[in-house]
N, C-alpha and C positions, 0 to 999 in steps of 0.2 A: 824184537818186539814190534808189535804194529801199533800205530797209536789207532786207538776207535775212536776217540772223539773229545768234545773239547766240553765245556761245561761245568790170632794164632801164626802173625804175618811178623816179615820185615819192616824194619823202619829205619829210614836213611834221613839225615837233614843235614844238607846243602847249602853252606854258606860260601857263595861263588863272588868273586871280583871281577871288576871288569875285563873283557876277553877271557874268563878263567873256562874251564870246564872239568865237567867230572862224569865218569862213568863208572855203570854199575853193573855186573852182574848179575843175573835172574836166571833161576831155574826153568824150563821149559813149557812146565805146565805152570807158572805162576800167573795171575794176570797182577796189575799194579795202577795206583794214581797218586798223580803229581799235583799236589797241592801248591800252587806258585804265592808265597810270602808278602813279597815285595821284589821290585826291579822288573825285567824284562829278561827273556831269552829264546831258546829254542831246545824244539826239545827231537828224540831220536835221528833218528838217519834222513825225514821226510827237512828235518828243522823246521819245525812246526812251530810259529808264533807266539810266546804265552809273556800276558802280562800278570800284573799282579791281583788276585782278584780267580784267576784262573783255574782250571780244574782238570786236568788231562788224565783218561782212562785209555790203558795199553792192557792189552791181552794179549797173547803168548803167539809164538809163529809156528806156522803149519809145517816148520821142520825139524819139529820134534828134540831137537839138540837147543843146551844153553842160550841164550840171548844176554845183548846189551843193549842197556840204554843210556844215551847220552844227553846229558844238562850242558847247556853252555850260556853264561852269562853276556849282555849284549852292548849297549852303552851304557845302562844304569847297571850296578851290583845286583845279586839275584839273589833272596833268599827262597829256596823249594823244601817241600816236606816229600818222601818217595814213603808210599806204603805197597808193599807187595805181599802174595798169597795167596794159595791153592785157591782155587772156586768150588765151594762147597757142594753144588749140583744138588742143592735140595729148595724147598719154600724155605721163606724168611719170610715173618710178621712180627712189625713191629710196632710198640703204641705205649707213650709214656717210659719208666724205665726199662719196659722188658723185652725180649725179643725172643720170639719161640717160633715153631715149626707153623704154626696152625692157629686160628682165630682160637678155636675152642682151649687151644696152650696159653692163649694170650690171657682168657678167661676164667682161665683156672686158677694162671698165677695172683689176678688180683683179687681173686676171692680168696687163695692163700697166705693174699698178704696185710689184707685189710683186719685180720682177724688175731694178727704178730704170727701165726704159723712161718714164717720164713726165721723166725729167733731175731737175737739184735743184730742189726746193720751199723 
């Protein structure tokens, strides 16, 4: 995995001790982010700084074969959330509950939902 940047899936959560670590396996084409909890660590092969508060997006490596990535907790305990999964390669719009392809999807659905057309929630 590379990390890019700091700022229908798997879901991993990470409750690391100090010096602990832990790695994951990830499918190839997954891309994934690391929501850091609480505590401090590092994260892939780069060990890449994240405190708590943190937000790290990794996408897949240009060799085509499985990847890992690694969590490791650093003086403080680490709690991280991993979320990983395919990249959909389409539009996303979103606003309010809904999230569709297309403004005009966005627009449709509140007009179908203002009206109970979606039944009970």
């Amino acid at each position: 995995m590379r990390l890019a940047g700091l700022g229908a899936a798997r879901q991993s959560k990470s409750d690391s001790t100090e010096a602990a670590s832990v790695r994951q396996d990830l499918p190839a084409d997954y891309n994934a982010v690391i929501v850091v909890l609480e505590g401090e660590g590092s994260i892939g092969a780069e060990a890449k700084v994240v405190t708590a508060g943190d937000v790290a997006w990794l996408t897949g490596g240009d060799s085509g074969k499985a990847s890992e990535v690694a969590i490791r907790a650093m003086d403080k305990p680490l709690r991280a959330l991993l979320y990983a999964g395919r990249p959909l390669h389409e539009a996303v719009v979103a606003r309010g509950p809904f999230v569709m392809n297309t403004e005009a999807e966005i627009e449709q659905a509140y007009a179908d939902y203002r009206p109970g057309r979606f039944g009970p929630i």
